[in-house]
N, C-alpha and C positions, 0 to 999 in steps of 0.2 A: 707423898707423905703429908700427912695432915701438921702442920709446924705447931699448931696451939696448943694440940695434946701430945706431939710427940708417938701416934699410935697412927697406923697405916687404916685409911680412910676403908670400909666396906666398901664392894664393888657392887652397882646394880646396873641390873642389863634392861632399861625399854624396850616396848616393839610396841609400834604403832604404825602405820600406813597416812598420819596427821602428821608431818612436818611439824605445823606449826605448838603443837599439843609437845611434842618431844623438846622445841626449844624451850619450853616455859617448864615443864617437866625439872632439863636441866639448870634453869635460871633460879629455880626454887628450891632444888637438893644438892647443889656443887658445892655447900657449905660442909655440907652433915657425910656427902658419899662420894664416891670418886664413880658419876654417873657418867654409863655409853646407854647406845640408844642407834636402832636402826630403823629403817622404812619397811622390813617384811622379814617373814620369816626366813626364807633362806639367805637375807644379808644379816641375820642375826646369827644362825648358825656358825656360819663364816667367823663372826666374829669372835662367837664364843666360842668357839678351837683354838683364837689367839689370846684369849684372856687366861689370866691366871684366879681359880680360887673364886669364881664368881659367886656373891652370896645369894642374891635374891634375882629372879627373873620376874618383870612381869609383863606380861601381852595384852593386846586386844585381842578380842574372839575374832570380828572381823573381821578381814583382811584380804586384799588380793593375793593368789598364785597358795597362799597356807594359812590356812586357818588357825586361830590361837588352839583349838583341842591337839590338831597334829603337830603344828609345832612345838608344842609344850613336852608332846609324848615323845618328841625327838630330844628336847632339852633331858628329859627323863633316861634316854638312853645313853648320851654323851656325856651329860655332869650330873651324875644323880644325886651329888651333895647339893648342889642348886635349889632354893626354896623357890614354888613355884604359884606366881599369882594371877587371878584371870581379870583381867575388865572386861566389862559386857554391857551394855543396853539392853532395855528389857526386850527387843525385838530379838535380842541372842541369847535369853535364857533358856530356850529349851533345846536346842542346838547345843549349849555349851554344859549341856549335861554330860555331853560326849568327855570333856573335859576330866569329870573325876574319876572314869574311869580308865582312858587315854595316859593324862597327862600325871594321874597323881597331885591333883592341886592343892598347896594348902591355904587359900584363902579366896573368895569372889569378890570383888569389888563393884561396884556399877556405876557406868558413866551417865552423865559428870559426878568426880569423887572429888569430895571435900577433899581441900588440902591437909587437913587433922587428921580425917579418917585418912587417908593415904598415908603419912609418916607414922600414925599409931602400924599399921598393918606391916609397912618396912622395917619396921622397930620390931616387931614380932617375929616376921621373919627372917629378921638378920641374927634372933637368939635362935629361932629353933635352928640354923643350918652351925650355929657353934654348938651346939647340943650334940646335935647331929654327929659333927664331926667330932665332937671330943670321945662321945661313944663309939664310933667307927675306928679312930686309934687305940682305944682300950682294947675292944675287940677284935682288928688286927692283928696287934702285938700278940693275942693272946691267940686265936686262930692258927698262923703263922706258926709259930712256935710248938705250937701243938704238928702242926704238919710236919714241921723238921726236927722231930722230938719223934715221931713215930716213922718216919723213914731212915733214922737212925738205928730206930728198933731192928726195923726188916732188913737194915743194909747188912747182915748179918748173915742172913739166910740167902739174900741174892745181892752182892756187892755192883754186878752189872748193872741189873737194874737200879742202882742206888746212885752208882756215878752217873750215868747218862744222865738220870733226873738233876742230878747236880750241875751237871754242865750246862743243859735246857734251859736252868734256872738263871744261868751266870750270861750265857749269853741272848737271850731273850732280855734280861734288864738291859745290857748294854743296847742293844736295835730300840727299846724303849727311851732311852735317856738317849739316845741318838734324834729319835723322834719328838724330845722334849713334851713328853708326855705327865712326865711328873710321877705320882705315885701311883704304880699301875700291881696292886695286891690283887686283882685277882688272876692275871697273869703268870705271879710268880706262885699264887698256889698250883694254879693249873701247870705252870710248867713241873713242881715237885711231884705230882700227884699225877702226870700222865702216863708214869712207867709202873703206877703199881697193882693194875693189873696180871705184870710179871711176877711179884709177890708173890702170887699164886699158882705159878709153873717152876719148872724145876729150873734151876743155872743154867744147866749147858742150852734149853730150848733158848733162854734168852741171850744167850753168848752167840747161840748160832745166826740169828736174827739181826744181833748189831753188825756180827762181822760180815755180814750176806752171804753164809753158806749153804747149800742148797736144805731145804728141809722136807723130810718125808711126808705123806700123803696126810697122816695121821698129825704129825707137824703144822703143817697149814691150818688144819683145823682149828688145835688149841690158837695158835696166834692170830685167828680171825676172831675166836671169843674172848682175845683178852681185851679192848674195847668196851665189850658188853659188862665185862667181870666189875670191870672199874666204875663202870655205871652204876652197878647193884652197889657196891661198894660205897659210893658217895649216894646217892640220892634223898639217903633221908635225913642229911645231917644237914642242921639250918646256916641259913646265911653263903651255902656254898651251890646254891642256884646261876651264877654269871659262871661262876670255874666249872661248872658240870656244861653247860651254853657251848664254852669254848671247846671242851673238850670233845664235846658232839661234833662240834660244826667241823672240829679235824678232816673227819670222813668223806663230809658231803662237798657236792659237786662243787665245781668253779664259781660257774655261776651265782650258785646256791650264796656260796661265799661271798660273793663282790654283793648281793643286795643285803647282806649285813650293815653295809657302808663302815661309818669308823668311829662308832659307837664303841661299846667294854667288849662286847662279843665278837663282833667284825674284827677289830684291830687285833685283839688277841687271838682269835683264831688264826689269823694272817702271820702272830709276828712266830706265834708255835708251832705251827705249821710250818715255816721256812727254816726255825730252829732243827726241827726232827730233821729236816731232810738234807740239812747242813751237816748236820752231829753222820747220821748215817753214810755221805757223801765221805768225810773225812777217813770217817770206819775203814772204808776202802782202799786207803791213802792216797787218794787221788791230788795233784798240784792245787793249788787255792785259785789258780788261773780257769783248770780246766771244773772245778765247782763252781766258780762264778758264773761262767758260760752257761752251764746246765742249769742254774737258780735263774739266769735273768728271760730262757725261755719258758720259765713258769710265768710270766708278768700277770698275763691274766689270772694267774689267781691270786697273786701275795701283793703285785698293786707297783707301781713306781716307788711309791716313798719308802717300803718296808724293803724293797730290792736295794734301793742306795744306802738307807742303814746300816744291812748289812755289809753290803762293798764297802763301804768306811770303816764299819769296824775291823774287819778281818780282809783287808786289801793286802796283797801276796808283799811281803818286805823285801828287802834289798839281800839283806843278810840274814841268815839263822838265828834263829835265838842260841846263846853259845850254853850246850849242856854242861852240868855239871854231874860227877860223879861223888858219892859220897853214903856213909850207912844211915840207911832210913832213920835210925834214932834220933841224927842229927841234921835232920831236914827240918825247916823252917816255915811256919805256916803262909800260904801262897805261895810257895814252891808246888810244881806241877809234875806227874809222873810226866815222862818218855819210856816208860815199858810196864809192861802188866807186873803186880809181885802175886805169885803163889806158895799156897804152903807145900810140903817138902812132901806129899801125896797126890800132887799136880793141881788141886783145887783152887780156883781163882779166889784171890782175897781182895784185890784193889786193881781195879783195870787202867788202862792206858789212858793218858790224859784229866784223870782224876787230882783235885786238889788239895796239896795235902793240908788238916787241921790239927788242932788240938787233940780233939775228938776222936782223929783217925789215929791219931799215934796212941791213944789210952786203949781204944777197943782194940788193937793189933797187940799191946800188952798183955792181955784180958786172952784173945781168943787164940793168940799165932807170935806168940814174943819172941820168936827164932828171925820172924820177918822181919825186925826190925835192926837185927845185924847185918843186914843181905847188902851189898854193895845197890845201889840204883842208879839211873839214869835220871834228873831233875834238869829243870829251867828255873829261871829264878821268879819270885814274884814280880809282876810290874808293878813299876812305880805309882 
């Protein structure tokens, strides 16, 4: 904490392969930033996985083992709020043209840089990454809200598909904030938005699918294209490029997967991925022992870290959660069904393990207000 002003110092990240350039670096900016600095690119990477909030990066082009174009394009993948700046010699300008297109850079500088021009250019880019992000939360907030505003819409016409996406959504942030990730929005759109391809099939197809009953020949088919549907579905709407990423990489091989690495797309395909097939696992009622077992022989594809996330979150308890019986009206928001409720012509309205809201209790008003005196099965919110 910077004590003079009272305001948490900007963080700026060096990389240089000159020791002595990074001491005097730091000797002449520890007033103004709260300066790290490493010897290469891959012990910059390292680092910037432990930093919080990095404002400004800047590199050398040169360098052993990564070059400033590739590494910048990896800073590009991993913290894409990060302002990203190049040093070069003139021996690396035309090489480090690789750079604007790679790395997305917003500024060159060239060595040796004035200490003026250098603070002018960190001053620049430590506004444009508040810019940045102040428009990234606008537009979140407003993205977001639009997704769970329109799968409210549909939970109507397919409540399955509405809860699964909900629970996706609930437990995919917890393996995120396990992994001390921080704000990971395009994860939790992609986890809302991965079931609504079923939108467009009828209930029971999708009812048959979560609870793994067999499905006919003509079955199979439609739920090999609901993937694709959700594709056509999202593709042309802007800013949801990394959630369409993740949503892809679902399908693709193992392999495929692990050379993502643990960038917005890698980690989120990783941590949704082990979500589905947890949520699906459960479906079955299977012990929380014996879906551990089954999740930790995927390692190669979901990775060590995102397998112990989950084991900590959802590690089998000593004791039951103690249910509570009582009429739906007066269930309390984060209370959790223990049984499916339908309406009084067998139709699913709210499936098992769904949580109850506000929202759920006005639209059950609205479309089934008989449900709402049905004795249920709950758990209580956690704390």
């Amino acid at each position: 904490m910077n004590t003079t002003t009272g305001r948490t110092k900007p963080t700026i990240l060096f990389v240089d392969d000159e020791a002595r350039l990074l001491e005097g670096l730091a000797q002449l900016l520890r007033k103004e930033y709260d300066v790290q600095v490493a010897i290469s690119g891959p012990d910059a990477l390292q680092k910037l996985s432990q930093l919080k909030n990095v404002a400004v990066v800047v590199s050398d082009f040169r360098m052993p083992q990564m070059d400033g174009a590739t590494f910048l394009h990896e800073v590009m993948l991993r913290a894409p709020q990060a302002t990203r700046i190049l040093l070069t010699g003139e021996a690396g300008l035309e090489g480090a043209k690789d750079a604007v297109n790679k790395g997305q850079i917003f500024r060159f500088l060239s060595k040796p840089c004035p200490s003026d021009q250098l603070k002018s250019a960190l001053e620049a880019g430590i506004e444009h990454h508040r810019l940045l992000n102040a428009e990234r939360n606008v537009m979140l907030e407003t993205l977001l809200e639009c997704i769970a505003a329109l799968m409210e819409v549909l939970a109507v016409t397919n409540p399955m598909a509405f809860g699964r996406a909900q629970r996706l959504k609930k437990l995919a942030a917890e393996i995120a904030k396990q992994l001390e990730l921080g704000q990971f929005w395009q994860l939790e759109a992609a986890a809302l938005l991965s079931q609504i391809g079923y939108f467009a099939e009828s209930p029971a197809l999708a009812e048959k699918i979560y609870y793994g009953r067999p499905l006919t020949t003509a079955e199979q088919e439609r739920a090999k294209a609901v993937p694709s549907t959700a594709a056509k579905l999202l593709e042309h709407i802007p800013r949801l490029e990394p959630v369409i990423q993740i949503l892809a990489a679902i399908d693709w091989p193992d392999a495929s997967v692990a050379r993502l690495g643990d960038g917005t797309v890698g980690l989120g395909a990783r941590i949704l991925g082990i979500a589905l097939e947890y949520d699906a696992l459960v479906m079955q009622e299977l012990p929380k022992a014996e879906i551990l077992q089954k999740l930790e022989s995927r390692e190669a594809r979901f990775g060590a870290k995102v397998l112990a996330a989950l084991s900590t979150n959802i590690a089998p308890v000593a004791e039951p959660e103690p249910e509570l019986v009582m009429p739906l009206r007066n269930a309390r928001p984060g209370m959790r069904l223990r049984q499916e409720i339908r309406s009084h012509v067998g139709a699913l309205l709210v499936p098992f393990g769904f949580e109850v809201s506000a929202r759920l209790l006005e639209r059950l008003s609205q479309v089934a207000p008989e449900a709402l005196e049905q004795d249920v099965r709950l758990v209580a919110a956690k704390a």
